[in-house]
C-alpha positions in Angstrom: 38.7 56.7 -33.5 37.4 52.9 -33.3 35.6 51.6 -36.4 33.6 48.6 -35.1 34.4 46.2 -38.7 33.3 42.9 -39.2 35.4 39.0 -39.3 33.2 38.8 -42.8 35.9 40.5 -44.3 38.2 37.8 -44.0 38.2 35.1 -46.9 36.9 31.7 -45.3 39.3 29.8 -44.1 39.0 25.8 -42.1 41.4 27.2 -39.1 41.4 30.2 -36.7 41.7 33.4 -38.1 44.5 36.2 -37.1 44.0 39.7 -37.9 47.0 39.5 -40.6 45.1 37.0 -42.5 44.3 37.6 -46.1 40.6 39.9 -46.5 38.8 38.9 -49.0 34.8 39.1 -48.3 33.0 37.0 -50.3 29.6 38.3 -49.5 27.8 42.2 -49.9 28.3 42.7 -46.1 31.8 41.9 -45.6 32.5 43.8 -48.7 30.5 46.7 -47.6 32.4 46.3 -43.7 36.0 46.3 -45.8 35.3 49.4 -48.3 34.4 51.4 -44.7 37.9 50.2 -43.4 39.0 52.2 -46.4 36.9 55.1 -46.2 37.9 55.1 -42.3 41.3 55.1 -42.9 41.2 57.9 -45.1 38.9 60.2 -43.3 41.3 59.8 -39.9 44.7 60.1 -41.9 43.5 63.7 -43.6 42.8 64.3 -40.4 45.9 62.8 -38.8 43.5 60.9 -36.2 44.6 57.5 -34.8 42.2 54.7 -36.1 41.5 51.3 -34.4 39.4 48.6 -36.1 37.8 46.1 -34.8 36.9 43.0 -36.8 34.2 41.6 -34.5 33.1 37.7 -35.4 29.6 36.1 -35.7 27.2 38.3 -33.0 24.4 36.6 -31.7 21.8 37.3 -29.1 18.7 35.9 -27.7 16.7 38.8 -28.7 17.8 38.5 -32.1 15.5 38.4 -35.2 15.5 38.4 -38.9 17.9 36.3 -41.1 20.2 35.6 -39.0 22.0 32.0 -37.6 20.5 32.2 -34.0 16.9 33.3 -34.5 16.7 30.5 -37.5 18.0 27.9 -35.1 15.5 28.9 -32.9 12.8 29.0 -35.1 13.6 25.2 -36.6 13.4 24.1 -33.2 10.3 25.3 -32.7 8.7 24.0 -35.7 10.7 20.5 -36.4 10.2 17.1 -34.8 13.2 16.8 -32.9 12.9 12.9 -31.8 14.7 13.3 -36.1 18.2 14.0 -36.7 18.5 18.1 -36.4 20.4 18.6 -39.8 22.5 22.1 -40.0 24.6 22.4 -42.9 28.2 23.8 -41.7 27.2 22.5 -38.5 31.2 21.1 -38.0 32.9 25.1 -39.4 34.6 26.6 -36.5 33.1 29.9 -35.9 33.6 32.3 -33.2 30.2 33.6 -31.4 29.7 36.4 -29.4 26.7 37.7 -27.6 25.8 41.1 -28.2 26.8 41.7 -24.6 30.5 40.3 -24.9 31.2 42.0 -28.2 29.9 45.5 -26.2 32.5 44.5 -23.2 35.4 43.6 -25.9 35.3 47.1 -27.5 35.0 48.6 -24.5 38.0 46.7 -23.2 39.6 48.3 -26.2 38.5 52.0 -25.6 42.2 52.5 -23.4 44.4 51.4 -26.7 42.0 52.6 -29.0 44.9 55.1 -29.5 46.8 52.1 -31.4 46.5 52.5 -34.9 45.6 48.8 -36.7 43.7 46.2 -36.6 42.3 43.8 -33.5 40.0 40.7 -33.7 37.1 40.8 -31.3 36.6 37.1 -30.8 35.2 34.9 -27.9 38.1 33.1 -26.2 36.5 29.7 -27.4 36.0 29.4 -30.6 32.8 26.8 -31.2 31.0 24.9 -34.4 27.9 25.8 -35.1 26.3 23.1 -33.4 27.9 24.5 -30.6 25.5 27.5 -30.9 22.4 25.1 -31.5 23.4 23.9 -27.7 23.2 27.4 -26.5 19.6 27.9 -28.2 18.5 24.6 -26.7 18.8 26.0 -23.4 17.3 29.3 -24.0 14.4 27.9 -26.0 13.7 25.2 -23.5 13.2 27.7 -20.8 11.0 29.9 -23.2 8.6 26.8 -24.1 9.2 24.9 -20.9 10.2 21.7 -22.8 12.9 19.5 -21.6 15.9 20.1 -23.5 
């Protein structure tokens, strides 16, 4: 069985994160994500199935909405003047963003060891701040208002 988890359940930490680093979620979601791990592992061990988890790190997509990182970048570029200083608070954390579209081709990268019992991060292979991500908006919400970006 594959439980897709979540990198919230990690404590926050200033380098990359392995999947033997400590867990310790420090908000509702990760601790909700981390007490499923549990209830995962104990519904496939009474029934002596193999259980993979995937902790999959900060999703994004351009059709994303609500509360999220990338629709609120989006949203502030839309309304701010940009000829001032963009400010975005954590804008230097390392973080590791996935589209929707590369987490779905991670796990299903996965599917053939899924038979592995443990844990596997589902990361992008470059890691970027989250300024980064504001420089993948800009180019998506340029073409969407056809402003120069």
């Amino acid at each position: 069985m594959f439980y897709c988890s979540s990198g919230h359940v990690y404590a926050p930490q200033p380098t990359a994160i392995s999947e033997d680093a400590a867990t310790e979620p420090v908000s509702l979601y990760g601790r909700t994500k981390w007490m499923a791990e549990f209830a995962a592992k104990d519904i496939c061990a009474a029934h002596d199935i193999p259980l993979c988890i995937g902790r999959v790190f900060s999703i994004h997509d351009p059709a994303q909405t609500g509360p999220y990182l990338r629709p609120n970048i989006a949203k502030r570029l839309a309304q701010e003047n940009l000829s001032q200083p963009f400010e975005l608070p954590g804008a230097d954390s390392i973080r590791d963003f996935l589209t929707a579209e590369q987490a779905a081709r991670i796990i299903v990268r996965l599917a053939p060891r899924m038979l592995a019992i443990g844990y596997v991060g589902a990361g992008a292979d470059r890691p970027i701040g989250g300024a980064g991500l504001v420089r993948i908006v800009i180019p998506a919400f340029s073409r969407a208002t056809r402003c120069p970006a």
